[in-house]
C-alpha positions as CSV (number, residue, x, y, z in Angstrom):
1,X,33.3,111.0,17.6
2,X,34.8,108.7,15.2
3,X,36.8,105.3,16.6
4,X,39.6,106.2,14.7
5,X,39.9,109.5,15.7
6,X,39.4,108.3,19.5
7,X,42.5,105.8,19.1
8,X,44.6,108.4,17.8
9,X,44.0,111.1,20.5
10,X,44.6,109.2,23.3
11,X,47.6,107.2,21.8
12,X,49.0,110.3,21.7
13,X,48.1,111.4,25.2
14,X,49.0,107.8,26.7
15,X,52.0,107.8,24.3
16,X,53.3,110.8,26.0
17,X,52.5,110.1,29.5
18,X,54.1,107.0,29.2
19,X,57.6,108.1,27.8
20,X,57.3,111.1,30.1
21,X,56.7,108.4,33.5
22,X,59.4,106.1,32.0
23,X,62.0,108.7,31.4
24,X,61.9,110.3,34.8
25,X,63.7,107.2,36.1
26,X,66.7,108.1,33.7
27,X,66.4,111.8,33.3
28,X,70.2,113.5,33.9
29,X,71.8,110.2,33.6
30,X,74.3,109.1,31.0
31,X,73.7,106.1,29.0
32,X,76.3,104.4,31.3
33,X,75.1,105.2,34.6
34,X,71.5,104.5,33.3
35,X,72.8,100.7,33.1
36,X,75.1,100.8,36.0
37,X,71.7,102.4,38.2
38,X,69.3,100.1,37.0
39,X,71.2,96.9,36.0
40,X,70.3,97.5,32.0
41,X,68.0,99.2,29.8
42,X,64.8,100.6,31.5
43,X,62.4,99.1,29.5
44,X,59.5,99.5,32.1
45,X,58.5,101.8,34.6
46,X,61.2,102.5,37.7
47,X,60.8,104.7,40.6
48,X,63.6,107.2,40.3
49,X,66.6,106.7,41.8
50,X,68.7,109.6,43.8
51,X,70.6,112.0,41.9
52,X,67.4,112.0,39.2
53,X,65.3,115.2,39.6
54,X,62.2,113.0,40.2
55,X,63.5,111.0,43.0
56,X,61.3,110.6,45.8
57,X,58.2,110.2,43.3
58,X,56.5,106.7,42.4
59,X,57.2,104.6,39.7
60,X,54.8,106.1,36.9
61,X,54.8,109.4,38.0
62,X,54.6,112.2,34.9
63,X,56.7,115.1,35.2
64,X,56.0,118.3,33.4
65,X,56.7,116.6,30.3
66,X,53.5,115.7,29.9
67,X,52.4,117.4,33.2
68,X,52.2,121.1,31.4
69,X,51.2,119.2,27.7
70,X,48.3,117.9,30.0
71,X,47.4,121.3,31.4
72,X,47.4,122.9,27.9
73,X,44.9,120.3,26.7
74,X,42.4,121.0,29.1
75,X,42.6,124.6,28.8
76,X,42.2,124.7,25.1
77,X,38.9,122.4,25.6
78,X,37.4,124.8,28.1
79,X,38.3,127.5,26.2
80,X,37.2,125.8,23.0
81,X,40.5,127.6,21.2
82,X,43.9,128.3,21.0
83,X,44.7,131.5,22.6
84,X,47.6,132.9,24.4
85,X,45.0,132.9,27.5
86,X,45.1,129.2,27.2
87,X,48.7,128.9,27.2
88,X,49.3,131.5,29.9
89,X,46.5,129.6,32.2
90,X,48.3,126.2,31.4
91,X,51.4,127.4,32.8
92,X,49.7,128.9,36.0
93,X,47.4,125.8,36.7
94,X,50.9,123.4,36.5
95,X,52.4,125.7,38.2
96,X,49.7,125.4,41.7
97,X,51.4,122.1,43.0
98,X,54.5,123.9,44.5
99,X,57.1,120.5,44.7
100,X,56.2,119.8,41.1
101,X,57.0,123.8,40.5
102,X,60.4,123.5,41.8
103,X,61.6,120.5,41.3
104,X,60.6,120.4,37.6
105,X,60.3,123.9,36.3
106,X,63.4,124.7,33.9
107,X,64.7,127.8,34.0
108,X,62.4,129.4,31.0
109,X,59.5,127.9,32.0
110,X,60.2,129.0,36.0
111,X,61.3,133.0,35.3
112,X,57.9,132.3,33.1
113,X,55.3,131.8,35.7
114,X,57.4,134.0,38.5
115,X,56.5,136.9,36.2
116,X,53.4,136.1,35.9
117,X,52.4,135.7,38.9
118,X,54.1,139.3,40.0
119,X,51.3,140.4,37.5
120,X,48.9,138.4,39.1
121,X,47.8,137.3,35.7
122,X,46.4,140.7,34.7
123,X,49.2,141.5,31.9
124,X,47.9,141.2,28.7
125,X,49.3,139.2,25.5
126,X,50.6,142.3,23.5
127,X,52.6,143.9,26.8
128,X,53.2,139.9,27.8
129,X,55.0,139.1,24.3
130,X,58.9,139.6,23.7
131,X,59.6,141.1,27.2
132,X,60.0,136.9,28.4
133,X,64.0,136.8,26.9
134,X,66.5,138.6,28.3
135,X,70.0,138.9,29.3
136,X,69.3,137.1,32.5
137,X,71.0,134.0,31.1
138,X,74.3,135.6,29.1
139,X,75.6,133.1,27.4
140,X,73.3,130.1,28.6
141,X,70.6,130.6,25.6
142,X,70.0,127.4,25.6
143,X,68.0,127.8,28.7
144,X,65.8,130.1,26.7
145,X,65.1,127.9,23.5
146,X,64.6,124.7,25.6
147,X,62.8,121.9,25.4
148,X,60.1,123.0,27.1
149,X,58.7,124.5,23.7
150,X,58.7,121.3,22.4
151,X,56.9,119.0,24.8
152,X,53.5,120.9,24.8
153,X,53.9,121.5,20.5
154,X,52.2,118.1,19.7
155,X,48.9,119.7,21.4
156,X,48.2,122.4,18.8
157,X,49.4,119.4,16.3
158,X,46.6,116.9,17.5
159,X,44.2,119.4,17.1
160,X,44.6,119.9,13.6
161,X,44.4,116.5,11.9
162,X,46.0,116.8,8.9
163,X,46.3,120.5,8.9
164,X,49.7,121.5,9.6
165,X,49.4,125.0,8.2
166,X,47.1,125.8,11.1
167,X,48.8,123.6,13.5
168,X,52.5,125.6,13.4
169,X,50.2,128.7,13.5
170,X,48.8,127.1,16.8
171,X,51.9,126.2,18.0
172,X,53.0,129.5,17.7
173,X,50.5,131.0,19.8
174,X,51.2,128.8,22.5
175,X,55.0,129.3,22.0
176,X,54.9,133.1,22.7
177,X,53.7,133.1,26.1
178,X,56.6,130.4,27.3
179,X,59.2,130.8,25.0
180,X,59.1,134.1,22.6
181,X,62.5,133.2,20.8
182,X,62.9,132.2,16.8
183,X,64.9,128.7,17.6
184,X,62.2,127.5,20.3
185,X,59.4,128.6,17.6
186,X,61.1,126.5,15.2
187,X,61.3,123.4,17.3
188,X,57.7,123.6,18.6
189,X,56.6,124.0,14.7
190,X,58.7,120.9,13.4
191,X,56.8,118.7,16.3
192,X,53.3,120.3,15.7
193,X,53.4,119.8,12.1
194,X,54.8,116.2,12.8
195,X,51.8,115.7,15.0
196,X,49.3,116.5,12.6
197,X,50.9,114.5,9.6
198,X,50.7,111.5,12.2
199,X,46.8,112.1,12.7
200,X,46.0,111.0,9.2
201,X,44.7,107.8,8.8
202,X,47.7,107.1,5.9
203,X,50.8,108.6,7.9
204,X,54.1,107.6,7.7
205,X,57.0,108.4,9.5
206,X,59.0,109.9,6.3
207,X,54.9,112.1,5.4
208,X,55.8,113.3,9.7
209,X,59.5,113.7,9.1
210,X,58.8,116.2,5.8
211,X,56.4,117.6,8.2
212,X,58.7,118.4,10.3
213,X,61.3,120.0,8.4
214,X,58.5,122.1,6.8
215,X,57.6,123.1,10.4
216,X,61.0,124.4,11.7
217,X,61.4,126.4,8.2
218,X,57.6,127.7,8.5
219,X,57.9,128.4,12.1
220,X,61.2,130.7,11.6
221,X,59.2,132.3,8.4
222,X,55.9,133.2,10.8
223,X,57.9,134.1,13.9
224,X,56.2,137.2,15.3
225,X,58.5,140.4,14.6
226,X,58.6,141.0,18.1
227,X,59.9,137.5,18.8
228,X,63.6,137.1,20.1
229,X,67.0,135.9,18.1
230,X,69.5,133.9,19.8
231,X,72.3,132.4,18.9
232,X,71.9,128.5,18.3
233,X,72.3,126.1,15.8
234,X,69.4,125.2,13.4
235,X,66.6,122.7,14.4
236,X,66.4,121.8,10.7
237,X,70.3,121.7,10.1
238,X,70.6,119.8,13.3
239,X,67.3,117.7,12.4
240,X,69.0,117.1,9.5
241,X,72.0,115.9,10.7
242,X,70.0,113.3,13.4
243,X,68.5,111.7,10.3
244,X,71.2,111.3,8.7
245,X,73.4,109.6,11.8
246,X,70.5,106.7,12.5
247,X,70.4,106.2,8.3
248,X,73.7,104.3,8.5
249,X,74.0,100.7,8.4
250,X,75.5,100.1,11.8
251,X,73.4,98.0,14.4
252,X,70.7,100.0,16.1
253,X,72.7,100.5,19.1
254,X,75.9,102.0,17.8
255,X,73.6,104.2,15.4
256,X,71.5,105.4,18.8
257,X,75.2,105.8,20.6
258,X,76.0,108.2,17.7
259,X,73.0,110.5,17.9
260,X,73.6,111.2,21.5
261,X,77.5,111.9,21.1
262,X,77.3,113.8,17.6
263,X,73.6,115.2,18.0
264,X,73.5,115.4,21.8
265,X,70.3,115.1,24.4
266,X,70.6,118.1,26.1
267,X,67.8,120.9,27.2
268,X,68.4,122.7,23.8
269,X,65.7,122.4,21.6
270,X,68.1,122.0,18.6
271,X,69.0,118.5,20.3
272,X,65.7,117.4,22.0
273,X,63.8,117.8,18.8
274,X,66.4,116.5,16.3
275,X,66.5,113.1,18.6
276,X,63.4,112.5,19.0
277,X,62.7,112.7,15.5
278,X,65.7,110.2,14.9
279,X,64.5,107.9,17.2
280,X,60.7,107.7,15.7
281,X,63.0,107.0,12.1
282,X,65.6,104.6,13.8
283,X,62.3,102.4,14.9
284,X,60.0,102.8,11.8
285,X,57.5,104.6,13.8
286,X,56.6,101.7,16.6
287,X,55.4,103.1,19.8
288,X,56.9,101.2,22.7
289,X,60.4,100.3,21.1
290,X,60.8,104.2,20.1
291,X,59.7,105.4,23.9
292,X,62.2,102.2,25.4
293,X,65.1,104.3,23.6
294,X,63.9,107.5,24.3
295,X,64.4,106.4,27.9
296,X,67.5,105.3,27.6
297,X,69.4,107.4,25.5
298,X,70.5,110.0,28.1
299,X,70.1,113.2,29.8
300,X,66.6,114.9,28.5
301,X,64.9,111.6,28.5
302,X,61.4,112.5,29.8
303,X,61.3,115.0,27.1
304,X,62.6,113.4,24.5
305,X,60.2,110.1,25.5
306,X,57.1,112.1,25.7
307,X,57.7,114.0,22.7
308,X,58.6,110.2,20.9
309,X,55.6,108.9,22.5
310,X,53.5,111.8,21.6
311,X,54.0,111.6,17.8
312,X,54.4,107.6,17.4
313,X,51.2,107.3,19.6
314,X,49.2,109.6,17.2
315,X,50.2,107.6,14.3
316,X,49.9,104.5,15.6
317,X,47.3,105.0,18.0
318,X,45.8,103.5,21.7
319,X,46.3,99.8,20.7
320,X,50.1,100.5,20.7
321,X,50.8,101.4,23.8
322,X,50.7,98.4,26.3
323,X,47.3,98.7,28.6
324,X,49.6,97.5,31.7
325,X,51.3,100.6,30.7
326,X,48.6,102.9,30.4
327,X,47.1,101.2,34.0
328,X,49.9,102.2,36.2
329,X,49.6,105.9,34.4
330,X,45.9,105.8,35.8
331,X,46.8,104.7,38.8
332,X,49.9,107.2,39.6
333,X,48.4,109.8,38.3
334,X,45.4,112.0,38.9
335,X,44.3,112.9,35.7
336,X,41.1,111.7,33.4
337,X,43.0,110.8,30.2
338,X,39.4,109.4,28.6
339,X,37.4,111.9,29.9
340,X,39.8,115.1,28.8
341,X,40.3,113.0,25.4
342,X,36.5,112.8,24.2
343,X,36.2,116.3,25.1
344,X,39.1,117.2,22.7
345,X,38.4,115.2,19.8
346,X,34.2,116.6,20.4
347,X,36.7,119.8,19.6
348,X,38.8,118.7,16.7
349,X,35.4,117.8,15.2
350,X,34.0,120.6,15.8
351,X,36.4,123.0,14.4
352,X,36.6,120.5,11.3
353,X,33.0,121.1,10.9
354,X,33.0,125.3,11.0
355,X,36.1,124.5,8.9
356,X,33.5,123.3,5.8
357,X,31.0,125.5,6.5
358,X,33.9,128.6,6.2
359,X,34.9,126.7,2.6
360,X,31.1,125.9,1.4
361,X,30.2,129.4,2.1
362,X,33.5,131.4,0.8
């Protein structure tokens, strides 16, 4: 395992953790009652205050942000692929702690592993894919292409250093056994590409932003037939738009104001994904200060956060994410973020490798 490759995966892990943790503080909150809550901008970890859907939890808590992100990870490295299995098996291992279940569990994601678990795990992916969406939420579709998508996209991303052909195809996988609609497949796509752009050793933010856009378009082009169509606004129109808001030359603060109000930080995937992608421009790509506004820019802040912290840390790597930060994750948290991480890049490298033996020998 390569040093380099070491930093980057577990940047990105850390990365997410960490904007995941920090948002949970803020999550629901307006950019107002943020400051009037905690006296400011959060800018390290807080234990959550009532009225957030993590209260009661310590300071440095994940929630399934990076809680289901984390499960996916471990599946696909004992697995040793990306399979539906893996996604479906994420989902139900998350799912075993029952006040994480229900208190974080949004409304895809919950109707999700219910119905799975009426089928005791038996149904398979072809009977499994396109009977997820249905009318059950009218005019709410936004509960179906949700965020959810998004968080667990940069997984399939990390995975494929540089690849981003195979990482939307990944990330489609994945995507069909949460979220089988054409918007959420777009969103995951646009992150997934984004995360394997930022595992090259020369990415930039604009190489993970083209990425991106490529992603949304590629992952509406590849959407399985039986996937479903909502109606929604574009990621890429909407990503589009986010870029385009934090571009103007207004101070950082009024530019971050705007995203929220035009762009908005809601559950949809068309805004989650659009703002996070904003954020990582409006900060050229630094780590901490990209997660700091993550957290405070309202509403879907652990998501927005650990998808921010997901794709910065990857580019950036391990060395920019503070270690007091990445402590109080270890220490709030039972998960083995070194451990899990040499196992996966042991798999990036050795998918890399059957990779040139498939090109030497076609």
């Amino acid at each position: 395992m390569t040093g380099r490759l070491r930093e980057k995966v577990l940047g990105s892990f850390y990365g997410a953790a960490v904007g995941d943790a920090m948002g949970a503080a803020t999550e629901s909150f307006s950019r107002r009652r943020i400051e009037e809550v905690y006296g400011g901008r959060v800018t390290t970890f807080q234990k959550p205050a009532p009225e957030t859907p993590a209260f009661g939890r310590r300071a440095g808590q994940i929630t399934d942000a990076f809680g289901i992100p984390w499960s996916l990870a471990r599946q696909i490295v004992r697995r040793g692929a990306v399979d539906a299995r893996a996604g479906i098996d994420a989902l139900l291992e998350w799912s075993e702690d029952p006040d994480v279940f229900e208190r974080f569990a949004g409304m895809t994601t919950k109707k999700v592993i219910r119905q799975l678990r009426e089928s005791a795990g038996s149904m398979n992916y072809w009977e499994y894919a396109g009977r997820l969406g249905n009318r059950l939420f009218k005019s709410h579709f936004y509960a179906l292409s949700s965020n959810g998508a998004a968080v667990k996209a940069f997984v399939p991303g990390i995975l494929n250093p540089g690849n981003p052909d195979q990482a939307i195809q990944d990330a489609i996988t994945i995507c069909m056994t949460s979220h089988d609609d054409r918007i959420s497949i777009s969103g995951a796509c646009a992150v997934a590409a984004a995360a394997s752009r930022a595992m090259e050793d020369d990415a930039s933010v604009e190489s993970m932003v083209d990425a991106a856009f490529y992603g949304a378009g590629e992952g509406l082009e590849r959407a399985p037939s039986d996937a479903m169509s909502y109606p929604g606004p574009s990621v890429s129109k909407r990503l589009d738009m986010a870029i385009r808001v934090v571009m103007k030359g207004l101070p950082k603060e009024e530019r971050i104001r705007l995203l929220a109000d035009i762009v908005g930080t809601g559950p949809a995937i068309a805004e989650t994904v659009p703002v996070a992608f904003a954020l990582l421009v409006c900060n050229g790509g630094e780590t901490m200060p990209a997660i700091v506004d993550a957290v405070n820019v309202g509403d879907e802040t652990s998501a927005i956060a650990a998808i921010v912290g997901a794709l910065t840390g990857a580019r950036a790597g391990l060395s920019s994410i503070r270690p007091e930060d990445r402590r109080t994750i270890l220490e709030n948290n039972s998960m083995d973020i070194e451990g899990t991480g040499a196992q996966f890049c042991a798999l990036i490298e050795k998918r890399s490798r059957m990779g040139d033996m498939n090109l030497g020998t076609a």
